[in-house]
C-alpha positions in Angstrom: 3.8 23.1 -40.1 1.2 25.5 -39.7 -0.6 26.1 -35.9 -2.8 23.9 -35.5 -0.3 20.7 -37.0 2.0 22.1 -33.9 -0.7 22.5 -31.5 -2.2 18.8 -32.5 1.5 17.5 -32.2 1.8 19.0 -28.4 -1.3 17.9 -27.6 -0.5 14.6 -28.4 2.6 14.5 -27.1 1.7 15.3 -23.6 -1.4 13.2 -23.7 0.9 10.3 -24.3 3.4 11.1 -21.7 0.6 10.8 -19.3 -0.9 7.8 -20.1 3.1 6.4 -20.0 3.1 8.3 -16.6 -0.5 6.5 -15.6 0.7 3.2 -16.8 4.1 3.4 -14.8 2.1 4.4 -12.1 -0.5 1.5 -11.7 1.9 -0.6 -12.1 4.4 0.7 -9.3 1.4 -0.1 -7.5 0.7 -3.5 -8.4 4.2 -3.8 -7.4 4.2 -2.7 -4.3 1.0 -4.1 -3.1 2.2 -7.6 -4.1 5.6 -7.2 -2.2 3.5 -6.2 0.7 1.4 -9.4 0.3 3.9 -12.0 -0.1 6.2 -10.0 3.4 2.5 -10.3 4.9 2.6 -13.7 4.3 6.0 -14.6 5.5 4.9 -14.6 8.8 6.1 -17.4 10.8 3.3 -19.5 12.7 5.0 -18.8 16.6 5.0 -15.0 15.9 0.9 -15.6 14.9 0.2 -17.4 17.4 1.9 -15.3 19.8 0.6 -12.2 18.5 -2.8 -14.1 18.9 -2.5 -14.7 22.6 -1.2 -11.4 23.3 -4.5 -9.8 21.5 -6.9 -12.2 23.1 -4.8 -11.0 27.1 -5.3 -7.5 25.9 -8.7 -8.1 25.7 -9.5 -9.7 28.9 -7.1 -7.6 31.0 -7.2 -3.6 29.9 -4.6 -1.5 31.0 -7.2 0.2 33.2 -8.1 -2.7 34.6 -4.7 -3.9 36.5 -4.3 -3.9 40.2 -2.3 -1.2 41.2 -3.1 1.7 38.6 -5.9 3.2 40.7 
């Protein structure tokens, strides 16, 4: 093999390792965002609905805004 048969040969080596690294990659990511959706989704409707409520007193009654913190 002459020089530039080896250099063509690295080259394409390490391009290919990083397109198997890109690959592997995106699709960790896929992963992960799926099992992130469906755990998102497992949430029970009590636990929504009391998160909800909780939100919706935040709102209308700040911290600030309680008797007794001025």
């Amino acid at each position: 093999m002459n020089s530039i048969e080896t250099q063509t040969a690295s080259n394409w080596a390490n391009g290919s390792l990083w397109l198997i690294v890109v690959f592997i990659g995106a699709f960790v990511l896929v992963g992960a965002m799926a099992w992130a959706r469906s755990r998102n989704r497992a949430i029970p409707p009590e636990q929504e609905r009391r998160t909800e409520q909780a939100t919706r007193d935040l709102y209308q009654n700040p911290k600030g805004d309680e008797p007794g913190d001025r």
